[in-house]
C-alpha positions as CSV (number, residue, x, y, z in Angstrom):
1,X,6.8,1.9,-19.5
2,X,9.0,3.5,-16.6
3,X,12.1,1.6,-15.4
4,X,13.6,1.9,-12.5
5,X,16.7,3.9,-11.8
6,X,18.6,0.9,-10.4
7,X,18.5,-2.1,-11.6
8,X,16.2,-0.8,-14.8
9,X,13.8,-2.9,-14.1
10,X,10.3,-2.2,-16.0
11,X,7.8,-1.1,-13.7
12,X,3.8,-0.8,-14.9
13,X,2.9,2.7,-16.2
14,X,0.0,2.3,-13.0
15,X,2.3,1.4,-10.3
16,X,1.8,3.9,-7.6
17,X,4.2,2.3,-5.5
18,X,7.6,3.2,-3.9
19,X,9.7,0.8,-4.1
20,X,10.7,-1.3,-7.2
21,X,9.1,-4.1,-7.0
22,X,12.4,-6.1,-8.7
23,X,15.0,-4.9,-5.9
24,X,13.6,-2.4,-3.1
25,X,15.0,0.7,-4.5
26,X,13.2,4.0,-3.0
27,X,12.4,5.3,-6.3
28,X,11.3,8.6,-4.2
29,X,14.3,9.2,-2.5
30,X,17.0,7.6,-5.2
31,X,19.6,10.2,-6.1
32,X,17.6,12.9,-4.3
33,X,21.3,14.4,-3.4
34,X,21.7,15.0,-7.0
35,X,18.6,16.4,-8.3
36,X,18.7,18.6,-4.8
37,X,21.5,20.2,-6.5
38,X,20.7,20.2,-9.7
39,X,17.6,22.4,-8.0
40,X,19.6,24.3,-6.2
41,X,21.9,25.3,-8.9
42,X,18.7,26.1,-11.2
43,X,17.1,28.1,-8.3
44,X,20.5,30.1,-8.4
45,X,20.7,31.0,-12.4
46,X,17.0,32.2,-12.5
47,X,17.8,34.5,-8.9
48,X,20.7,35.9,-11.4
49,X,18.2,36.9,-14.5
50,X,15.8,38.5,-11.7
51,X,18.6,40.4,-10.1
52,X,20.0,41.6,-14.0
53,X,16.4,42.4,-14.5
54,X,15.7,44.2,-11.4
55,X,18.6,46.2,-11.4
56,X,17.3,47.9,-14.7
57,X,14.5,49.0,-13.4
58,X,15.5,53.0,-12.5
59,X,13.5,52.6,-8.9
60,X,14.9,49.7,-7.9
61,X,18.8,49.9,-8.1
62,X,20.2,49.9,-4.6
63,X,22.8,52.6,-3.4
64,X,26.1,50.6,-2.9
């Protein structure tokens, strides 16, 4: 069963809706502002470990 992020209302494992069918919550679009950043911020750590890895490569490292 998935609930919704709301009002936790149970929703049908085969709705394909969305909106909740209890109060007209998005479901799409609720807290998108927070799970954009919590992308954003993921997006950032894994650029780090591809720069640290880059950077050992003898060919790559840029002249500062």
């Amino acid at each position: 069963m998935r609930k919704c992020p709301k009002c936790a209302g149970r929703l049908s494992p085969l709705f394909f809706g969305t909106e909740c069918k209890h109060c007209g919550a998005d479901l799409m679009y609720y807290h998108f502002d927070e799970r954009l950043e919590q992308d954003a911020q993921k997006a950032a750590a894994q650029e780090e470990k591809v720069k640290r890895v880059l950077n050992k490569l003898p060919f790559y490292r840029k002249k500062q």
